[in-house]
C-alpha positions as CSV (number, residue, x, y, z in Angstrom):
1,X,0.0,0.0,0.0
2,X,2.7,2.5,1.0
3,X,4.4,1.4,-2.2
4,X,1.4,2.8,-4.6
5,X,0.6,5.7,-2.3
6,X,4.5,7.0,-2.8
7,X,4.1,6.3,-6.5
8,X,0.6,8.6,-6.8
9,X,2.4,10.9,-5.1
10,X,5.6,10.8,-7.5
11,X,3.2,10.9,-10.5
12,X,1.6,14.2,-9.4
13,X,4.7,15.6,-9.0
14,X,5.9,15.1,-12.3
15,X,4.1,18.0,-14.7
16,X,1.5,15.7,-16.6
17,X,-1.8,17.4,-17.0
18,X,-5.3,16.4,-18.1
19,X,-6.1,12.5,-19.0
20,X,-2.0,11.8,-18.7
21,X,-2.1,12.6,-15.0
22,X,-6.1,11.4,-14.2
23,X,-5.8,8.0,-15.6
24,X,-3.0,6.7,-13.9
25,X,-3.9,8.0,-10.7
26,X,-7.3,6.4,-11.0
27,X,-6.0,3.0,-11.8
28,X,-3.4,3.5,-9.3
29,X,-6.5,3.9,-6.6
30,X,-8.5,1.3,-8.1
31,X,-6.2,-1.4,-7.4
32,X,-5.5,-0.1,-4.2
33,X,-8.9,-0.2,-3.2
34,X,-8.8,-3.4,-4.0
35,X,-6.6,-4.2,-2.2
36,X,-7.8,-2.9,1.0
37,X,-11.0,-4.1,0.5
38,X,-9.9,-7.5,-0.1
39,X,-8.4,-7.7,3.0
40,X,-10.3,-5.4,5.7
41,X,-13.8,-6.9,4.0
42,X,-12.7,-10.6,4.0
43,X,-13.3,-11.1,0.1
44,X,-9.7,-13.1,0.1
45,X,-11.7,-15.3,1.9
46,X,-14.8,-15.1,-0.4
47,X,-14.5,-18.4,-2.0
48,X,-14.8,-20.6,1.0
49,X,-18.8,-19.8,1.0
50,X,-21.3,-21.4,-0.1
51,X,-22.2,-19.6,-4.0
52,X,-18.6,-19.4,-4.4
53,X,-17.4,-15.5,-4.9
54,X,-21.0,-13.9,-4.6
55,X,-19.6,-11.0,-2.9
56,X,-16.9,-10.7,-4.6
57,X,-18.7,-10.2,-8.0
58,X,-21.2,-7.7,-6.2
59,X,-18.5,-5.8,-5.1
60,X,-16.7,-5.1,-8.7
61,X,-20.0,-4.8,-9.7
62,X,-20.4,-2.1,-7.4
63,X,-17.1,-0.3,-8.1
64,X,-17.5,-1.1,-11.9
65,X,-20.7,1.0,-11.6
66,X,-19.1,3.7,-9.5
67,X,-16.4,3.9,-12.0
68,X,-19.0,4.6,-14.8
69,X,-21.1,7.0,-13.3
70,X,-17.9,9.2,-12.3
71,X,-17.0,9.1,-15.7
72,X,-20.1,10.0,-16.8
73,X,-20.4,13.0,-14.2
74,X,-16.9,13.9,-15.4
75,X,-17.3,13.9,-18.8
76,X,-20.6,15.7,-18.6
77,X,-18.8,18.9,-17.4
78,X,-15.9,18.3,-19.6
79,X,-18.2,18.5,-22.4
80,X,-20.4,21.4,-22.1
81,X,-21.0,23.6,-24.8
């Protein structure tokens, strides 16, 4: 975690602007989230219930749809005429 988090900080640093600096940074979250999540929320352990990785899928469901919808919301003001 303290790996990524020095790296998002290193990558703002550096001068990129607009889609150069947003995307990684994103992606850079995403999988840190991810990461948390799969180990404060128990998902590692997911598959030792009984439907298999139910929560699992709900979950990046639920952040695919997050994702989407910021996007959306993002590119709605980015768009304006």
């Amino acid at each position: 975690m303290a790996a990524i988090t020095a790296l998002e900080v290193i990558w703002s640093y550096l001068g990129f602007e607009g889609p150069a600096l947003v995307v990684p940074l994103v992606v850079m979250m995403v999988v840190k989230f991810v990461l948390v999540a799969a180990g404060f929320m128990h998902l590692k352990y997911d598959l030792a219930l009984v439907n298999g990785r139910v929560f699992t899928v709900l979950f990046v469901f639920g952040l695919t749809l997050a994702i989407v919808v910021y996007a959306a919301m993002i590119a709605s003001f980015a768009f304006q005429i």
